[in-house]
Structure formats: structure tokens, C-alpha cells
C-alpha positions, 0 to 999 in steps of 0.5 A, a space after each residue: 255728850 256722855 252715855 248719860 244716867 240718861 240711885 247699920 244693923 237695924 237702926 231703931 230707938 234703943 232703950 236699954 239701962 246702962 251696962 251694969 258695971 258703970 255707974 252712971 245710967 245712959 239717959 233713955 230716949 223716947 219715941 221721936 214725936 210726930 211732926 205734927 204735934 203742938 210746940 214745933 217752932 217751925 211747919 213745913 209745908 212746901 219749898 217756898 215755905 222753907 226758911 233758916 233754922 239755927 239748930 246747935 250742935 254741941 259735941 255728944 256727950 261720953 260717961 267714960 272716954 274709952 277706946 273704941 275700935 274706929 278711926 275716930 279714936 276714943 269715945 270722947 273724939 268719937 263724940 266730937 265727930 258725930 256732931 261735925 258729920 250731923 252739922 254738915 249734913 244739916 248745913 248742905 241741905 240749905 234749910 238750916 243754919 247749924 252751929 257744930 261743936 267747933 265753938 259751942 261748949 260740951 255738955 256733960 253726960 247728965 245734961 244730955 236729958 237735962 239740958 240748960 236751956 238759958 245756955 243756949 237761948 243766950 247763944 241764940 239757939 232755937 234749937 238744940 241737938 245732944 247726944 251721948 256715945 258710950 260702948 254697947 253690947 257685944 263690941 258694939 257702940 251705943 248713940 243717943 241723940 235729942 232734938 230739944 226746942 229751946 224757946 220752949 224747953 222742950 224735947 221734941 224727938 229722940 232715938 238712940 241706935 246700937 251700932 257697930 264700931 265701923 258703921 258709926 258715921 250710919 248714926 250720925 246720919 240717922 240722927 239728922 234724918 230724925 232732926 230734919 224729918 222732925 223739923 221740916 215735915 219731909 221724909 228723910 235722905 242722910 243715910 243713903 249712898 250714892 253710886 257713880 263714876 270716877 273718871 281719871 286719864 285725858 279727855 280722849 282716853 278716859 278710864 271710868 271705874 265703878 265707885 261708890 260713898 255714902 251720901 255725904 262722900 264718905 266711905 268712898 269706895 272703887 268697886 272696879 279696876 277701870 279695865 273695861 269702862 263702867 256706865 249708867 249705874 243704879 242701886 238696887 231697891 234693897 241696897 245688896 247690888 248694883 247694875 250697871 253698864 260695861 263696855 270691853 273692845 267694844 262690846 257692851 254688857 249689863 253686869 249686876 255687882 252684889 255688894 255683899 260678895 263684891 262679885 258680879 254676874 252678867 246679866 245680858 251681853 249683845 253685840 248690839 249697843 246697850 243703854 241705861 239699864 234700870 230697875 223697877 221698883 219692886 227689883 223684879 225686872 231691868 230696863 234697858 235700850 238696844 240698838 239694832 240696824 239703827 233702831 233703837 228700843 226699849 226693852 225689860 226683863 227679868 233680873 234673875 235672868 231669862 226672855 227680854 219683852 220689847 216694849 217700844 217699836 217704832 222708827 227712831 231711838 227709844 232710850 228708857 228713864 225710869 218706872 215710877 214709884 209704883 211700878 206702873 208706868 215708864 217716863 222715856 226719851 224718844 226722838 220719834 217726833 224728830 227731836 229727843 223727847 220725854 214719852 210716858 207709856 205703861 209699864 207693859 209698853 202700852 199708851 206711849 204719850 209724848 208730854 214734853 212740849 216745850 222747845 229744844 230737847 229733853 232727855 234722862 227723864 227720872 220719876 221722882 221718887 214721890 211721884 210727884 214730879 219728873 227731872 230731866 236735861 233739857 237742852 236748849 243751847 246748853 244743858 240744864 236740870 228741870 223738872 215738870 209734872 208726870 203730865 208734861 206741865 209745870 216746868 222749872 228750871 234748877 240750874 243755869 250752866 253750860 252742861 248739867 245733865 242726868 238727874 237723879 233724886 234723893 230717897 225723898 224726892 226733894 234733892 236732885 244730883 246731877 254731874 257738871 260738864 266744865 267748858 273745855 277741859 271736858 272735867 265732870 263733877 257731881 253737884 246737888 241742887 234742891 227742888 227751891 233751884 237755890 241751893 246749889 253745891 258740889 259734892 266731893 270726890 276723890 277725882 272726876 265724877 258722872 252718872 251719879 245714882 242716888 239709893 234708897 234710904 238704907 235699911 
């Protein structure tokens, strides 16, 4: 078994009149109206209350197809494109059934506000989603985008964002947050990213890099060259750095790479083995395990750099999982019973409590980011992600295969990723299952991939 994770410029609604010399005023979005008013075909209250939604999605609508400065081309591309990464976004979480632009009809700029509905009610449409793309101010590019219910011929939210040419993929991102946020009732996850490592080479002599991509697999990125193996990586609550473990000739390090630089400073290095460090809620302080004479604890300390406070001491191996939402408390894995189990304690080390009691091993427990729940690998012959109450009770399983393992939440707590260990070829993948334990698909990446990390929603 692995180390295992055992995480736009200001995106708001925009309404500003058309550049002044273009003649065709750019249609003005509204506030997006909250999920409870009258109208809304579809309330969401829990997972067993989700059901298939068909949303249409034709391309975005453009006043003057123009160049702009993206690998998408035109303005007119452009707004094909936005709509195929909206309908993705929409398709992969499992509650909706979109149709994208492939075979639906463009409207024209003035329709974007005006929509023919008795087009879309003969397609079958319950909802409709429409947008415009047309360049902004200073070099930027401007995006609307409407939620309309089609049976009732009615606008339900809208919301429009100035963005900069390469962070146009942010957009469409937003756009299917405010619909699926709109429609189901839950906080969104579209624009967030996701960490992780690739690993390449055979199975004796892997090379893991650091890597990163949006929440979609796009943008991929490696941020280190693969010469020191890279482990357990996790976003920082605003998104500038990551920590992650390295380990180079044996020696292991807490490195925390800063983004915006693309540098990073050491924040711990020991000759004893490190394990899953970990960030509170607030950014104020790293979690982490060392193992010293074959004890191994829990310990924290502060992530700018300084005194470590060991908050566990007892015979066996502590690993440490995460804080919870509110910084409070601390779910962990401990073997002190005789078996790897999840324990809880305060977030100063205090009443340490066992709460998994329910046969065979349970490891990488990670607190929603609700509260609400906690995910874990629990291993019982092979591995498989459950999740369970903050009180050890409640325990579901999500998935049934050989070897899942090392949750970790999406930014509303209703989707874990997971990586996926194939039988004999030892290949890892990264995989995302919904908290129904129906809808299960595997994420793409450039090559193999463990430890994922799911971030925040971006800022």
C-alpha cells in the first residue's frame, strides 16, 4: 500500500452597456434568484431526492465573431466551446442529462435574453441555458450566461463575468456552478482544482511528480521534475500554495510550493520518516506524523515556520487525517487498539476517541468539508471508500473494487476522488464517486495518477 492522502480575476455579476462602438447592446444579466423562490421545477433536498434533468445547452451567442487571444480562436469558436465545457461539467456529476451545442441550434445575440421557448419545449427541453461571449474592457472578455425554465418561460438566474482571455474555461466553470447550485439546492464545485500525483516508470522505480489541473482535467500542469518523489499533497485554504511531502535518498521534507512564484520553501526536514501533512482550516498551522524509535505521532505547527506541539503520545502509529471544517477537532488513524483505526481528538490533542467499530481496518479518514460526514479507506479484504457520521455511525460504502483508497471531498461536500490501485499492473487512477455511490467515473489524466487533493472553491 502507498503513503496514502491517507484538496478569475474576481468572478461577479457584470452588468455594464455594450462597448460604445458596437452597436448591439450586450443583453444584461440579473442577480441569480435564490434557490427557493416560486417556479423552480426541480428541489433538492437530499441525495435520494436527486433525479435527471434535461438542461439544453446551445452554443453562446457572439454580437461580432472577432479574434480573440485563446486557444479556442474566435469569439465565435469561443462560444461553441464554452458550452461543451458547461455540458460536461453538468453530464459528470450524475443529476442532470444535458444536451450541448453538437446538435442544438445557436441562437442569435438577441435571443440570448429573448428566448424562443416553443423551440426548446419541442426538443423536450426542461431547461435552457444561453450565454453571450464578446470581448470586454482593457484586452479582456465578457460572458453571460442564463438559466431560463422552459415550461414555464421563465428566467431563473443569471450572471455574467469579465475575464481574462486564458482564464476563459474559469467562466464556463462559474456558469455550471450557478446552474447546478440553482437547480439542486447545493453549493457549487465547477471552479475548483485539483492536485495530485502523476506517476510514470515501472512499478519498482516509480518517478511521482507534483502536478496539478482544474477540476475538469484541464489546464494540467507538473510543477516538479519527478527527481525527488513527491507525496500526500494539499491546496492551501486560499488557493496561493501547496504542501506536500518529498522524499530524496531517503530523506523526507514538508515542502510548501507557492503558486504564484512556482517556488517553494522547506518547511520541516528530519531524519525520521514524515507523513500527510495537512493544513487547518484557517492556513495557520500544518499537521503532520513522525516516527521516531517506531512510535509514530501526530503533531502541528505553524506554517510560517517555528516549534512543533505533539499532540498525540501513545504506543503505536498515529497518522493524522484532517481538521474539521471549523478547525476544532481532528479525525486521525491510530493502530493503538491493535488495528488501524479512525480516532477523533480536539484540535489541541485532547479527548482522543476511537469511533470506528465496524470489523476490518479504517484509514485516511478526511472530514467533509460540511461537517456533516467523515470518508475513509476501509479495508476489509480489498479497499473501498465509506464514509460515516463525525460520531462513528451511519456507515456506507461508495464503492466496491479491488483497491480504492485516499478520499478526498469536493468544495461542497457531495463528491469524493479517490485513486484506484488495477490488480496486477500496480497502474493507479483517479476516480470520483457521488455520495448516492451511483455515480461513479474516472477522471483523466496525462498519465497515472494517486494521492489526489481536492481545493476550495476558487476565489
Amino acid at each position: 500500500m502507498r503513503i496514502p492522502a491517507i484538496l478569475l480575476a474576481a468572478a461577479a455579476t457584470f452588468a455594464s452597456p455594450a462597448i460604445g462602438q458596437q452597436s448591439t447592446p450586450t443583453p444584461q444579466p440579473t442577480v441569480a434568484v435564490p434557490a427557493q423562490e416560486e417556479g423552480l421545477s426541480l428541489q433538492v433536498s437530499d441525495e435520494s431526492d436527486w433525479q435527471d434533468l434535461g438542461i439544453a445547452i446551445p452554443a453562446f451567442a457572439t454580437n461580432a465573431d472577432v479574434p480573440t487571444a485563446t486557444s479556442a480562436g474566435s469569439t465565435g469558436a469561443l462560444g461553441y466551446s464554452l458550452a461543451q465545457v458547461i455540458t460536461a461539467n453538468l453530464r459528470n456529476n450524475g443529476l442532470f442529462k444535458p444536451v450541448g451545442p453538437d446538435s442544438l441550434p445557436r441562437p442569435a445575440f438577441e435571443e440570448v435574453r429573448t428566448p424562443t421557448f416553443e423551440t426548446w419545449s419541442g426538443r423536450s427541453a426542461e431547461m435552457l441555458v444561453q450565454g453571450f461571449v464578446r470581448p470586454g474592457d482593457a484586452d479582456q472578455l465578457l460572458v453571460g450566461c442564463y438559466l431560463y425554465d422552459v415550461s414555464l418561460k421563465q428566467q431563473l438566474a443569471s450572471a455574467a463575468w469579465q475575464v481574462a482571455p486564458g482564464d476563459w474555461r474559469r467562466a464556463a466553470h462559474k456558469c455550471a456552478d450557478m446552474v447546478y447550485a440553482r437547480l439542486s439546492g447545493e453549493s457549487p464545485f465547477f471552479d475548483s482544482r485539483i492536485a495530485y500525483i502523476a506517476e510514470t516508470g515501472p512499478k519498482d522505480r516509480r518517478m511521482k511528480r507534483l502536478a496539478i489541473m482544474d477540476s475538469d482535467g484541464a489546464n494540467h500542469r507538473y510543477l516538479t521534475t519527478g527527481q525527488t518523489t513527491a507525496l500526500t499533497p494539499r491546496y492551501s485554504p486560499d488557493y496561493k500554495s501547496i504542501l506536500y511531502l518529498s522524499y530524496f535518498n531517503g530523506q523526507p521534507r514538508i515542502y510548501i510550493y507557492d503558486l504564484e512564484r512556482n517556488t517553494q520553501r522547506l518547511l520541516l526536514q528530519s531524519q525520521n520518516p514524515l507523513f500527510a501533512p495537512r493544513w487547518s482550516p484557517d492556513g495557520k498551522w500544518v499537521l503532520y506524523s513522525m516516527a521516531i524509535g517506531g512510535n509514530t505521532d501526530i503533531y502541528k505547527m505553524p506554517s510560517g515556520g517555528g516549534g512543533a506541539v505533539r499532540l498525540t503520545d501513545t504506543p503505536g502509529i498515529d497518522i493524522g487525517g484532517s481538521f474539521s471544517p471549523d478547525g476544532s477537532r481532528i479525525v486521525f488513524e491510530s493502530d493503538r487498539s491493535g488495528s488501524q483505526q479512525v480516532y477523533v481528538m480536539n484540535a489541541d490533542g485532547s479527548g482522543q476517541k476511537r469511533i470506528s467499530f465496524f470489523g476490518g481496518r479504517a484509514a485516511t479518514p478526511e472530514w467533509s468539508p460540511r461537517g456533516d460526514q467523515i470518508a475513509f479507506t476501509h479495508i476489509a479484504g480489498n479497499f473501498r471508500i465509506a464514509v460515516m457520521s463525525p460520531g462513528g455511525g451511519e456507515l456506507r460504502y461508495l464503492t466496491d473494487s479491488w483497491q480504492d483508497e485516499a478520499p478526498t471531498w469536493a468544495p461542497n461536500g457531495r463528491i469524493i476522488q479517490f485513486f484506484r490501485t488495477t490488480r496486477g499492473s500496480g497502474k493507479a487512477s483517479l476516480w470520483q464517486v457521488d455520495l448516492t455511490g451511483r455515480n461513479e467515473r474516472r477522471l483523466q489524466t496525462p498519465v497515472d495518477g494517486s494521492d489526489p487533493a481536492w481545493g476550495p472553491l476558487r476565489p
